[in-house]
C-alpha positions as YAML, in Angstrom:
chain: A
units: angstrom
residues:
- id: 1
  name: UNK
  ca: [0.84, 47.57, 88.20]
- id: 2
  name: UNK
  ca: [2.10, 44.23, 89.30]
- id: 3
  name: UNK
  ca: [0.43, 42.64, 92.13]
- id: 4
  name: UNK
  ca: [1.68, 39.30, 94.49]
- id: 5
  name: UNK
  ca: [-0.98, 37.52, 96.23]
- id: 6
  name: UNK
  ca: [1.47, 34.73, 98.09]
- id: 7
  name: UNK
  ca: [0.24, 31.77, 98.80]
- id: 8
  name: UNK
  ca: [1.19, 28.48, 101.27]
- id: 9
  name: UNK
  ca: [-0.60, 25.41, 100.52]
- id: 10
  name: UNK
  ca: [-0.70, 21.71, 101.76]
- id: 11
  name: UNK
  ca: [-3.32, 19.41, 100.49]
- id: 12
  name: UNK
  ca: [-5.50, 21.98, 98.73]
- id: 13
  name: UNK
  ca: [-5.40, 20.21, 94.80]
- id: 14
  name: UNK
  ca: [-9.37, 20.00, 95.22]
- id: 15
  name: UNK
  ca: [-9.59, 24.02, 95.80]
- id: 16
  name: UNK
  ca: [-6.40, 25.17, 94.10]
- id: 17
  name: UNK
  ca: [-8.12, 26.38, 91.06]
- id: 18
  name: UNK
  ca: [-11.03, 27.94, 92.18]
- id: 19
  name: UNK
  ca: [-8.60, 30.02, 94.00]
- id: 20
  name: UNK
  ca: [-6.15, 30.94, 91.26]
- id: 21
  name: UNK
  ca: [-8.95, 31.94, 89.36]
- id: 22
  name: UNK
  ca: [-10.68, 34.04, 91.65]
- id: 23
  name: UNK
  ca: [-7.99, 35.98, 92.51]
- id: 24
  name: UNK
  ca: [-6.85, 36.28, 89.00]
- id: 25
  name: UNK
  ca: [-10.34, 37.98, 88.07]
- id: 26
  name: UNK
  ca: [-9.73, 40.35, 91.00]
- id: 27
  name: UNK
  ca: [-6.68, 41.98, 89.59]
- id: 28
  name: UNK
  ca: [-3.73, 39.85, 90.78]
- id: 29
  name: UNK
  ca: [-0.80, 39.75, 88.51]
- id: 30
  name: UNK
  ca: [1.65, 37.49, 90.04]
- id: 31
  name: UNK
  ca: [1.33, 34.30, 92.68]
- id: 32
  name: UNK
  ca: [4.15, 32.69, 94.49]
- id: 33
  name: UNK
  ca: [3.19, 29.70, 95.81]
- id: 34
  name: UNK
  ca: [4.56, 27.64, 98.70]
- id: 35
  name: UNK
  ca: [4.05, 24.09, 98.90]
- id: 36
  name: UNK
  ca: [4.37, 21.92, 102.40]
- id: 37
  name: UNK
  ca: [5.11, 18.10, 101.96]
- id: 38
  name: UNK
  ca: [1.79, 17.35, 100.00]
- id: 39
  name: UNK
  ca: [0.15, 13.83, 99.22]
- id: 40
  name: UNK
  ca: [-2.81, 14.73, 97.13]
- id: 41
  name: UNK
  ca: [-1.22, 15.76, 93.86]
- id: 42
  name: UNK
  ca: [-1.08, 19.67, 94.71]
- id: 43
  name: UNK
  ca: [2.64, 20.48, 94.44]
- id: 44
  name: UNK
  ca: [2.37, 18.45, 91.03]
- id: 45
  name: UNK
  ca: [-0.99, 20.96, 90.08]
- id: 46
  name: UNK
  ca: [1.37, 23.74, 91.09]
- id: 47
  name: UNK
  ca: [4.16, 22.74, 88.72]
- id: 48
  name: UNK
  ca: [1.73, 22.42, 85.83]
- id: 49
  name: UNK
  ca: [0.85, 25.68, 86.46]
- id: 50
  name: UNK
  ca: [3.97, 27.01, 86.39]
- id: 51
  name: UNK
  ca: [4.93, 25.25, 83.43]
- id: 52
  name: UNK
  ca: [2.26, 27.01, 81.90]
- id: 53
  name: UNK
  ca: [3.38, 30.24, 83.29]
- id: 54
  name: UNK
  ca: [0.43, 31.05, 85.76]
- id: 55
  name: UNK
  ca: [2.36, 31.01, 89.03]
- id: 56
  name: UNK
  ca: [5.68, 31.02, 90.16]
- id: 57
  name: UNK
  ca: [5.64, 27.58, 92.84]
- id: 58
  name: UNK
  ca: [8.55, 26.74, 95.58]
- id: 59
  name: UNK
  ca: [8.46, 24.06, 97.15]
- id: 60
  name: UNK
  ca: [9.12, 24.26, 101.20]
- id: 61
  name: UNK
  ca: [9.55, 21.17, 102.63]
- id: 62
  name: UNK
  ca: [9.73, 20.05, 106.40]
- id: 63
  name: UNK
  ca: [10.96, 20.10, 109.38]
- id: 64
  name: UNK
  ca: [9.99, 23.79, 110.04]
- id: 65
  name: UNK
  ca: [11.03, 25.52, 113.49]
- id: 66
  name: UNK
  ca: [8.88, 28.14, 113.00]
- id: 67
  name: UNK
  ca: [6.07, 26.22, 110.90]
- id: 68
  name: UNK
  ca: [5.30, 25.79, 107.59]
- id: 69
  name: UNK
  ca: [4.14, 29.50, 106.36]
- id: 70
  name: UNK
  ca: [6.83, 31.26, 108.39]
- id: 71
  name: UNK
  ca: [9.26, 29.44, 106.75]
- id: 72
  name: UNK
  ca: [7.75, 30.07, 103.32]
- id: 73
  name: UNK
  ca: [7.74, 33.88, 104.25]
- id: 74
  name: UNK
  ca: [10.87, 33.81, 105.31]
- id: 75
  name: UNK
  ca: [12.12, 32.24, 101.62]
- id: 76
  name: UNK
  ca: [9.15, 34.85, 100.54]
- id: 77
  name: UNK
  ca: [11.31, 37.70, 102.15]
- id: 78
  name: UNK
  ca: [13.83, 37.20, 99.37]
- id: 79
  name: UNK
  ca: [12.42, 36.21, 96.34]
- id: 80
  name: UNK
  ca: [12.92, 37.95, 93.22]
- id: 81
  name: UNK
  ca: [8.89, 38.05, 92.24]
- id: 82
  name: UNK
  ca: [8.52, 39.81, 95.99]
- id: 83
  name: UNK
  ca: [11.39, 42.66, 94.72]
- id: 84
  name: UNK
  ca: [9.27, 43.41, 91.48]
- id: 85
  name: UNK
  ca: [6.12, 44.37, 92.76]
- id: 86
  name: UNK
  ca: [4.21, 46.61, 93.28]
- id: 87
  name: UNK
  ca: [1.56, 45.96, 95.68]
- id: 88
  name: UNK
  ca: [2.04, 42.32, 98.00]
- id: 89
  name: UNK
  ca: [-0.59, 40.37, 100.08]
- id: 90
  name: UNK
  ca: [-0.12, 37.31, 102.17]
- id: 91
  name: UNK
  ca: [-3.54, 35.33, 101.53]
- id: 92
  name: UNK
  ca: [-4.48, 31.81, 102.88]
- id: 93
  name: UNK
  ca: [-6.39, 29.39, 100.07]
- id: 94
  name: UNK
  ca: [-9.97, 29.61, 102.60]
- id: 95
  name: UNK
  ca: [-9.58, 33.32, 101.92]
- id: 96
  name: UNK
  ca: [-11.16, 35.47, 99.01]
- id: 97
  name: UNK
  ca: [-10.74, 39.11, 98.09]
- id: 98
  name: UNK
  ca: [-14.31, 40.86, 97.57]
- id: 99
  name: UNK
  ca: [-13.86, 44.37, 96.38]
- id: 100
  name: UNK
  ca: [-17.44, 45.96, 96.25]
- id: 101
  name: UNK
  ca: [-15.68, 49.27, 94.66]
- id: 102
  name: UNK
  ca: [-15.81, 49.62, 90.59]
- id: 103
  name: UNK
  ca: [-15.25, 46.77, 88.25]
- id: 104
  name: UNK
  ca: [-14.59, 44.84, 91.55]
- id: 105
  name: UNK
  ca: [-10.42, 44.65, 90.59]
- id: 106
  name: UNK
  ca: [-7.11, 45.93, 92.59]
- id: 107
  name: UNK
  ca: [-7.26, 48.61, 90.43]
- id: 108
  name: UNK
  ca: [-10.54, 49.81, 91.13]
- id: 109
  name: UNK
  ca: [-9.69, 49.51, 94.64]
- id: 110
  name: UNK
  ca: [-6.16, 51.54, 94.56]
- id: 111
  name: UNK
  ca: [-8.25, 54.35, 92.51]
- id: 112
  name: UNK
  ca: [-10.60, 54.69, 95.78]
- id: 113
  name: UNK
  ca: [-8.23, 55.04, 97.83]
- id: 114
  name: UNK
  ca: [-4.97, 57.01, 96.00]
- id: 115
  name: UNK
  ca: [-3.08, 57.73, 99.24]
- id: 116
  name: UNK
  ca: [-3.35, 54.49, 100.28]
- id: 117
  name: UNK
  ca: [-0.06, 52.69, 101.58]
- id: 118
  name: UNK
  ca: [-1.78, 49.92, 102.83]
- id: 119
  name: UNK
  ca: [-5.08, 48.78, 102.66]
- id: 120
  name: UNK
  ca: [-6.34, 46.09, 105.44]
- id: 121
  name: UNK
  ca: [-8.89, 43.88, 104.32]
- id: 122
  name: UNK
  ca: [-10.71, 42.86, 107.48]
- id: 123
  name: UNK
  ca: [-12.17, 39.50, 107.48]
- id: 124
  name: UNK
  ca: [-15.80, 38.24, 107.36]
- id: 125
  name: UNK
  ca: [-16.28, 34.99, 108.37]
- id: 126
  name: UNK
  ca: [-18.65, 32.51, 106.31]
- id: 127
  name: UNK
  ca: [-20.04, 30.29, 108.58]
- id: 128
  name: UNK
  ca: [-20.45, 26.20, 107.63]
- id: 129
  name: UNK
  ca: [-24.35, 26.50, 106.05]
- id: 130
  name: UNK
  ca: [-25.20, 22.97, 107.88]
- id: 131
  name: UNK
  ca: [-23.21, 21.30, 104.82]
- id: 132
  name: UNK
  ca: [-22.02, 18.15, 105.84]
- id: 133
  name: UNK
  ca: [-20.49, 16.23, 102.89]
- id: 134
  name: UNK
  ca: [-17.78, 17.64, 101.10]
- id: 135
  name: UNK
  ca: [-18.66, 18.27, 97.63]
- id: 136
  name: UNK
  ca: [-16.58, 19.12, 94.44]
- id: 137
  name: UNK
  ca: [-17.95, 22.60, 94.18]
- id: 138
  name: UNK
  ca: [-17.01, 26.02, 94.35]
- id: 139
  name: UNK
  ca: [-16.75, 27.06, 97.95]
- id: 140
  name: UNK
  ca: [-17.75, 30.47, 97.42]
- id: 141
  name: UNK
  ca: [-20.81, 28.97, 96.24]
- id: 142
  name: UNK
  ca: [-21.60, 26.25, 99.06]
- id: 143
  name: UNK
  ca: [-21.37, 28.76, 102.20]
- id: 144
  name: UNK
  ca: [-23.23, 31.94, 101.36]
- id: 145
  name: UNK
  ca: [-23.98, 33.12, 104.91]
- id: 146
  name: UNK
  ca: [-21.30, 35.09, 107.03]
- id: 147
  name: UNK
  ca: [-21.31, 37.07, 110.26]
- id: 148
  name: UNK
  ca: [-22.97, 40.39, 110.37]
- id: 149
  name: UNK
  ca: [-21.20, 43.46, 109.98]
- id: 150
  name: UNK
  ca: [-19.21, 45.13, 113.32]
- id: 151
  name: UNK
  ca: [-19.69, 41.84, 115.19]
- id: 152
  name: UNK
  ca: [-17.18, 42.56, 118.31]
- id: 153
  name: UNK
  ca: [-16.92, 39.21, 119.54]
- id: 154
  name: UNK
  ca: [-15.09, 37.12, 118.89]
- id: 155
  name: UNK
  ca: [-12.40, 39.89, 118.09]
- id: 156
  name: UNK
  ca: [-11.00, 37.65, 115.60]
- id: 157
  name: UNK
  ca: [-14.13, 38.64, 113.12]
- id: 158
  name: UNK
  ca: [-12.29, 41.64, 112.52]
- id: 159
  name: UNK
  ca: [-8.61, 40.21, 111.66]
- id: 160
  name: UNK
  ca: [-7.10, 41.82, 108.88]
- id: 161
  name: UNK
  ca: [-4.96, 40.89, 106.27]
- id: 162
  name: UNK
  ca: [-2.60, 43.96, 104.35]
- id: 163
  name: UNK
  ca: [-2.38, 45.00, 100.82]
- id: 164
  name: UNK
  ca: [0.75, 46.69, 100.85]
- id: 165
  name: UNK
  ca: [2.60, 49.48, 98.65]
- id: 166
  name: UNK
  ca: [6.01, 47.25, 98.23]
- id: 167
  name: UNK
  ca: [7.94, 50.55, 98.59]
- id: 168
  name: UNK
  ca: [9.96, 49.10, 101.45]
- id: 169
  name: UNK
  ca: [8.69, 51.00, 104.38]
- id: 170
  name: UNK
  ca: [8.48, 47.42, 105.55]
- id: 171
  name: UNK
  ca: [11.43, 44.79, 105.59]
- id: 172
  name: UNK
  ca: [9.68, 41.77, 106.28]
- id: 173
  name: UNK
  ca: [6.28, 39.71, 105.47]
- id: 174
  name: UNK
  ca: [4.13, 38.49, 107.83]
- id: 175
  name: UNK
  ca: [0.52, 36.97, 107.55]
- id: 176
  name: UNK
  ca: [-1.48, 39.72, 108.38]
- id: 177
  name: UNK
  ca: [0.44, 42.56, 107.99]
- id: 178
  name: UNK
  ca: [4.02, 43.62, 106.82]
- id: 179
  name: UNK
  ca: [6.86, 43.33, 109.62]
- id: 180
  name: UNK
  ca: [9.88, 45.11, 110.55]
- id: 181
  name: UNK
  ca: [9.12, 49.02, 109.68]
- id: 182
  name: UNK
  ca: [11.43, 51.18, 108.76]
- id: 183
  name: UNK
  ca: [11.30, 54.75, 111.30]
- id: 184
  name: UNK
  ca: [12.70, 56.80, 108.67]
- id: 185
  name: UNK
  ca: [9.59, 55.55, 106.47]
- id: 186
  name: UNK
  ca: [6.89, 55.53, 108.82]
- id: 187
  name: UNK
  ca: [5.55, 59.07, 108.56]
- id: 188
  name: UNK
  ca: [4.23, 58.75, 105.17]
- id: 189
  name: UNK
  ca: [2.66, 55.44, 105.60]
- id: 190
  name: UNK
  ca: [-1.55, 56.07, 105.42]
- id: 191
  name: UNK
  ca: [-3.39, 52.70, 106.26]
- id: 192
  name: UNK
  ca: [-6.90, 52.54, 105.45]
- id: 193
  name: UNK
  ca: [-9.41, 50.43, 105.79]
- id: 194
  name: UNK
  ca: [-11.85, 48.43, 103.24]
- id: 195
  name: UNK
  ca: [-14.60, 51.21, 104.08]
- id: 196
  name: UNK
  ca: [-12.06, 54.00, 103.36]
- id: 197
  name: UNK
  ca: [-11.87, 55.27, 106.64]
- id: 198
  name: UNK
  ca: [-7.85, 56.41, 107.88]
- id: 199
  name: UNK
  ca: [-6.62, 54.49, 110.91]
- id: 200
  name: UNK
  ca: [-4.72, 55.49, 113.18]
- id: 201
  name: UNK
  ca: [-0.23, 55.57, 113.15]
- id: 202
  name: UNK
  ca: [-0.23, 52.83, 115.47]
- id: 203
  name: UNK
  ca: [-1.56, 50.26, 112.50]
- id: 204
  name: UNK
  ca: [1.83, 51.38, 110.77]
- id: 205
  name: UNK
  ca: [3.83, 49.50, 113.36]
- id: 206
  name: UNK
  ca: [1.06, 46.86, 114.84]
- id: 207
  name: UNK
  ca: [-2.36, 45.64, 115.08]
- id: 208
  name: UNK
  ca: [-4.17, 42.50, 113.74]
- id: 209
  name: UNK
  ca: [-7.51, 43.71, 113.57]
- id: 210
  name: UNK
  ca: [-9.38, 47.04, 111.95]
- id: 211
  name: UNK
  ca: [-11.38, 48.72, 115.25]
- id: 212
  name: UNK
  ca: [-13.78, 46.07, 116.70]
- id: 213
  name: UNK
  ca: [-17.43, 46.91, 116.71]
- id: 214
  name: UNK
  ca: [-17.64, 49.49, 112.93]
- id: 215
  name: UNK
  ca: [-18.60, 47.73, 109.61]
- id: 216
  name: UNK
  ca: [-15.84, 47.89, 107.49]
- id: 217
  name: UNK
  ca: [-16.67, 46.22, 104.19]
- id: 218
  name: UNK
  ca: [-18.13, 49.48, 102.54]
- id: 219
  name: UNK
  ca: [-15.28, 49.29, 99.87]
- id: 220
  name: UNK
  ca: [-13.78, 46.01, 99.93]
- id: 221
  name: UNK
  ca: [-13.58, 42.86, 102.40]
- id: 222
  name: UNK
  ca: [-11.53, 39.47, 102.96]
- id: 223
  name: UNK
  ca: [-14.48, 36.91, 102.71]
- id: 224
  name: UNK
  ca: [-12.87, 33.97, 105.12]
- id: 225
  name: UNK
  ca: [-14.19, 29.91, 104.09]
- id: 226
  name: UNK
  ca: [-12.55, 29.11, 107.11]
- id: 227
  name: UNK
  ca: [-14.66, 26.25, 107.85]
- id: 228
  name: UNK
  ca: [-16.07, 24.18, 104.57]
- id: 229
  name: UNK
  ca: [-18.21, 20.95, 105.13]
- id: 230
  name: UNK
  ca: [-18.70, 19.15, 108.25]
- id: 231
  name: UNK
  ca: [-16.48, 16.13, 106.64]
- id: 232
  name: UNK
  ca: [-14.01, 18.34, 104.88]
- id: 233
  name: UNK
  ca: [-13.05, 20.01, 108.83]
- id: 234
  name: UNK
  ca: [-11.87, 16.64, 109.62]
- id: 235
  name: UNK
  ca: [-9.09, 17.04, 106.71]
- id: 236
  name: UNK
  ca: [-8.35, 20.51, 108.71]
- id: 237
  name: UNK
  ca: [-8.14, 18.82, 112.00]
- id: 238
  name: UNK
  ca: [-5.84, 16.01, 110.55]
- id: 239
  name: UNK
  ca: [-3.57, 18.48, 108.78]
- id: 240
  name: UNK
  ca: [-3.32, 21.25, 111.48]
- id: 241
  name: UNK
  ca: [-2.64, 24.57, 111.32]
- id: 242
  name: UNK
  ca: [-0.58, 26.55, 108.40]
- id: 243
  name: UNK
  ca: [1.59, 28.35, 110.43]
- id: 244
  name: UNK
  ca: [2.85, 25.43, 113.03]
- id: 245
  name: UNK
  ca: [3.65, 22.19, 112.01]
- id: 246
  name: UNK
  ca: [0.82, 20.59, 114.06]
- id: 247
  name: UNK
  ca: [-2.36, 21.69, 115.97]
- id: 248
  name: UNK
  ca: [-5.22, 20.51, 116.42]
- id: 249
  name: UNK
  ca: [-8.46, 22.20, 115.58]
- id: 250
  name: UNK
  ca: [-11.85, 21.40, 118.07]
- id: 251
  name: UNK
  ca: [-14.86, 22.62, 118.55]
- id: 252
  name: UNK
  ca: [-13.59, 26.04, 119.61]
- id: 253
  name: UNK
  ca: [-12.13, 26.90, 116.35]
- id: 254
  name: UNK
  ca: [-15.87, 25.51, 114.82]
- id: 255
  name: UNK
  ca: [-17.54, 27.67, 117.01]
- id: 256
  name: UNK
  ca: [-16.14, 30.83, 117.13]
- id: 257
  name: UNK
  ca: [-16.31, 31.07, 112.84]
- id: 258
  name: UNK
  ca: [-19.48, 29.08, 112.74]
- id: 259
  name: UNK
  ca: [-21.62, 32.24, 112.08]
- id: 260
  name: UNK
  ca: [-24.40, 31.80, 109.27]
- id: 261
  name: UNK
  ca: [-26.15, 34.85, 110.17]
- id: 262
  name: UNK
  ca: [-26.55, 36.77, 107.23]
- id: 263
  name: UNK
  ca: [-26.76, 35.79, 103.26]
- id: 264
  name: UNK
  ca: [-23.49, 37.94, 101.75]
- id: 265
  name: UNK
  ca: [-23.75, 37.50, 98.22]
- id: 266
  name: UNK
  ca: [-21.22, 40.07, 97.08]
- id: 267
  name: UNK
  ca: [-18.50, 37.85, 95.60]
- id: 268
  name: UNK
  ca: [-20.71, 36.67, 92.93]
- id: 269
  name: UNK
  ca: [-20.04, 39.55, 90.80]
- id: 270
  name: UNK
  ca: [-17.03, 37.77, 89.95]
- id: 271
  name: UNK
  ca: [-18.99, 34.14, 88.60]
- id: 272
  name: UNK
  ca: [-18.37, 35.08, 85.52]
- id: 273
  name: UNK
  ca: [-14.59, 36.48, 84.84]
- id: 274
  name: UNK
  ca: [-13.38, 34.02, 87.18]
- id: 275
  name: UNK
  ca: [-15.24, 30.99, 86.03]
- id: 276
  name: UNK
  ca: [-14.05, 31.87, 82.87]
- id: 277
  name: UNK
  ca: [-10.40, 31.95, 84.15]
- id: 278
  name: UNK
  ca: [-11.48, 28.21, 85.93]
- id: 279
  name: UNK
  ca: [-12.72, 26.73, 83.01]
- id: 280
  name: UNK
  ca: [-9.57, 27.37, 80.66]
- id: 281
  name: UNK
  ca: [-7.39, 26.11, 83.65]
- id: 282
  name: UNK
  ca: [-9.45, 22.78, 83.51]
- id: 283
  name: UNK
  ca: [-9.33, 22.65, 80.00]
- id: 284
  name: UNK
  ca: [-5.62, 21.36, 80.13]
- id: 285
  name: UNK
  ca: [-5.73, 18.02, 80.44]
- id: 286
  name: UNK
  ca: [-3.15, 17.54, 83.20]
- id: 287
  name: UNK
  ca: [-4.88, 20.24, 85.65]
- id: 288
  name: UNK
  ca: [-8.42, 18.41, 84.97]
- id: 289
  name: UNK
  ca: [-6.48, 14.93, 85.74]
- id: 290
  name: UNK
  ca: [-4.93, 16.90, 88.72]
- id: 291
  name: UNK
  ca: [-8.05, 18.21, 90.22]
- id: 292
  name: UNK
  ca: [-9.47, 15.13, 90.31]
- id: 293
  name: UNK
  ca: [-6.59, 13.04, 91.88]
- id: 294
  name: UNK
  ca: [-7.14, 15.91, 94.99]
- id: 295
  name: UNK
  ca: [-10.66, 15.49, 94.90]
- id: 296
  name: UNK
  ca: [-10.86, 11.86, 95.26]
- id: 297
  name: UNK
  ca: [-7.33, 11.56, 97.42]
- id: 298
  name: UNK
  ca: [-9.80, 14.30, 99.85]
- id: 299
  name: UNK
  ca: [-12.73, 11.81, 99.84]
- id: 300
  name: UNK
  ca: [-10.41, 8.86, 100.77]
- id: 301
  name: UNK
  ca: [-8.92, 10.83, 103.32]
- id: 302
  name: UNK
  ca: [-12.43, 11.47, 104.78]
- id: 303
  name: UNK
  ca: [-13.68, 8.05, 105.26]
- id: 304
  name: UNK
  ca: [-10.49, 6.72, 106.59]
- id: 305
  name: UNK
  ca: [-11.05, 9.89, 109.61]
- id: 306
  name: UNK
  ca: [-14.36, 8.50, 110.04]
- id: 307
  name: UNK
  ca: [-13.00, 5.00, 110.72]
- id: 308
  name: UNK
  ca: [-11.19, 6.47, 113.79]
- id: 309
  name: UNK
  ca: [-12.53, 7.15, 116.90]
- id: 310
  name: UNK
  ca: [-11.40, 10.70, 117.20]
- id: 311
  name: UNK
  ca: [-12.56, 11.93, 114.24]
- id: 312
  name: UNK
  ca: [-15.82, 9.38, 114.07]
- id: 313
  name: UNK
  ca: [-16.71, 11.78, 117.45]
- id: 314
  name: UNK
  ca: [-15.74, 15.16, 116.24]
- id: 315
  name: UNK
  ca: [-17.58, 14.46, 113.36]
- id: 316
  name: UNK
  ca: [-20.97, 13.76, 115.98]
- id: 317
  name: UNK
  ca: [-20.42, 17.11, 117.14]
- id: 318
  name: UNK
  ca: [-19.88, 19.27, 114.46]
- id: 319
  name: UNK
  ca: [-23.79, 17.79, 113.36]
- id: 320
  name: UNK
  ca: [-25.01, 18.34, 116.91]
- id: 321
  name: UNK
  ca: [-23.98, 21.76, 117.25]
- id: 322
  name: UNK
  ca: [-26.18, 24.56, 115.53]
- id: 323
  name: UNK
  ca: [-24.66, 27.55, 114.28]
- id: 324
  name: UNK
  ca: [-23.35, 29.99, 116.39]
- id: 325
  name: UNK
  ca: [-25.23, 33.27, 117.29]
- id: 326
  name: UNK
  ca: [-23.31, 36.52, 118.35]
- id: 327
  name: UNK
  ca: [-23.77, 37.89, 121.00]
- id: 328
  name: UNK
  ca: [-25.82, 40.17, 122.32]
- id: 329
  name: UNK
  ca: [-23.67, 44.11, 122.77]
- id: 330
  name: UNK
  ca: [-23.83, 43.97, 126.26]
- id: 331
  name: UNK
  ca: [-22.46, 40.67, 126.70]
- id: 332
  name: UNK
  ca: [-20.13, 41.09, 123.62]
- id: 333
  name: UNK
  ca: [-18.76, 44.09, 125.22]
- id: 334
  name: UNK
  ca: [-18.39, 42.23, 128.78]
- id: 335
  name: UNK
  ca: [-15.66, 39.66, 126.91]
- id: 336
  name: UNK
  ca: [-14.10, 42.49, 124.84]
- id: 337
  name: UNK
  ca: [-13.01, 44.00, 128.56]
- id: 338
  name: UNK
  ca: [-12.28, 40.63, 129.82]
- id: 339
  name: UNK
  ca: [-9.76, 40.04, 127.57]
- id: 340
  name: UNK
  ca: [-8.30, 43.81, 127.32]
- id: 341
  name: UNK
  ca: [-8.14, 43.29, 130.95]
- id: 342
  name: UNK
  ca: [-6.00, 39.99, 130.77]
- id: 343
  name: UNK
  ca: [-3.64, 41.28, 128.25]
- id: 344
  name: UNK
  ca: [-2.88, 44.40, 130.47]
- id: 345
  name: UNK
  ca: [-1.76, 41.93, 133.47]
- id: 346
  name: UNK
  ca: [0.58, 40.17, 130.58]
- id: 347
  name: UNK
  ca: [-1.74, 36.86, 130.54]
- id: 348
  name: UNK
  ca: [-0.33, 35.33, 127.23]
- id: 349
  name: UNK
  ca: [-3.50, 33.04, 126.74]
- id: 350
  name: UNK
  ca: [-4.89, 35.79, 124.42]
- id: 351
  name: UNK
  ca: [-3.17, 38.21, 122.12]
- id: 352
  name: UNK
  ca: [-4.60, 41.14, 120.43]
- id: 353
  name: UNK
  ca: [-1.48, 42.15, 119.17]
- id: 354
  name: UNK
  ca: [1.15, 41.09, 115.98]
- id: 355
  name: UNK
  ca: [3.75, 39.15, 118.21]
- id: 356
  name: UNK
  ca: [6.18, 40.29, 115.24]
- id: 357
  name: UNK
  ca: [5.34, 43.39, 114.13]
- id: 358
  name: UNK
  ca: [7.93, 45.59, 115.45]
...
């Protein structure tokens, strides 16, 4: 079975491996990996690696209409590693696959769930831990404390992103979830979720998110890093968002994946195959040398935020602010019809739905 995580990085030398390895111990066979104008030495970490036959990397530089990882998905669309496999997932470097199922691979996974088409794996968020320094260490390591299972609100805790049969039921990527279905195809799709459970035919042609309120990491589950140290945000902030050229990120963003609710420590089942898989990548002398050009480019970038004003005071804040607590059901469920409401008067400010899935 040959499966393609791809991948769109800018600036991530300092987490690259960690990554790569992970993902390797979980079952992935191939990686195509976009790169976006980068200064800290990772599109040069991502040539080593190919050189040494671990990923496939394409460079995608600027200007992007679209942003950065639509244009890389579009390039994605059409790449030769995409036609060969068997199973595809869009994945985001903050992101790591935990499959609770078997030997914790793809394969055990697949086996679970045979008439699987397509498997969301819903997100759950790790929340920030009160680190504030950025430190070279693994990150599934420094923030072991998520959201609980079900939370409703924010309805982004139960994003998805797809593993998807590549059997071309679908004609084009997307980040969460395959794009462009094919009618003829869609009958035999079956879409189930990471606690096994069937959903629905609508998740064949749309949704972002696996039903709001049910737990559904029984089998498997998409733990998201999406915030890192207090200092290491800043570098977020600067850089903006993946999928538009620039955005910046406040203290919504912080807040609404600042949850530290709950110790998760399910992904450590894989400290030992993938730190294995780390620790021959840094054995090559060029990847070690790499690693640490992104690690100390990262720390220079930090105190150089810190010396501006905008950054000096986002940086107050983020210490200020405690983690966030969800919400109570009744009040969880109050915002839940708020913003089904708004989206059934057309208000655009909030979208619960792919905007390309069809």
């Amino acid at each position: 079975m040959r499966a393609l995580a791809i991948l769109t990085v800018k600036n991530e030398a300092a987490f690259l491996l960690e990554w790569l390895a992970h993902h390797r111990a979980v079952g992935f066979t191939d990686f195509l990996v976009f790169s976006n104008d980068c200064s800290d030495g990772t599109a040069e970490m991502l040539d080593r690696l190919a050189a040494m036959g671990e990923i496939t990397h394409q460079p995608n530089p600027g200007p992007w209409p679209q942003g950065p990882q639509w244009a890389a998905l579009k390039a994605a669309d059409r790449h030769p590693l995409t036609a060969r496999a068997d199973w595809v997932m869009v994945l985001d470097v903050d992101e790591f696959v935990t499959i609770h199922v078997g030997d914790g691979t793809l394969g055990a996974l697949i086996a679970a769930l045979p008439e699987a088409t397509a498997i969301p794996l819903t997100w759950r968020l790790f929340g920030n831990c009160g680190v504030v320094e950025f430190a070279d260490h693994p990150v599934t390591a420094q923030f072991p404390r998520a959201a609980p299972a079900g939370m409703t609100w924010p309805w982004r805790a139960a994003m998805i992103k797809t593993l998807f049969r590549n059997d071309g039921s679908y004609g084009k990527l997307g980040v969460h979830r395959p794009r462009a279905p094919d009618p003829a195809r869609m009958g035999a799709q079956r879409w189930f979720d990471g606690s096994g459970r069937e959903l629905p035919a609508l998740y064949h042609r749309q949704r972002l998110f696996t039903p709001l309120g049910q737990d559904s990491y029984a089998l498997a589950q998409l733990n998201h890093y999406a915030l890192g140290s207090m200092e290491g945000y800043l570098v977020k902030c600067d850089r903006g968002r993946a999928n538009r050229e620039a955005a910046t990120f406040d203290m919504s963003y912080w807040t609404e994946r600042n949850f530290c609710t709950v110790e998760d420590p399910s992904i450590r089942r894989y400290d030992g195959p993938a730190g294995a898989i780390r620790a021959r990548l840094m054995a090559d002398a060029t990847l070690a040398r790499l690693h640490e050009r992104g690690v100390a480019w990262r720390r220079a970038r930090i105190a150089a935020l810190l010396m501006q004003d905008e950054f000096r005071q986002l940086f107050g804040r983020l210490m200020l602010t405690p983690p966030a607590r969800p919400l109570p059901p009744a009040a969880a469920a109050r915002m839940l019809r708020l913003a089904q409401a708004a989206q059934a008067v057309g208000d655009g400010t909030e979208t619960m739905r792919d905007p390309g899935a069809d």
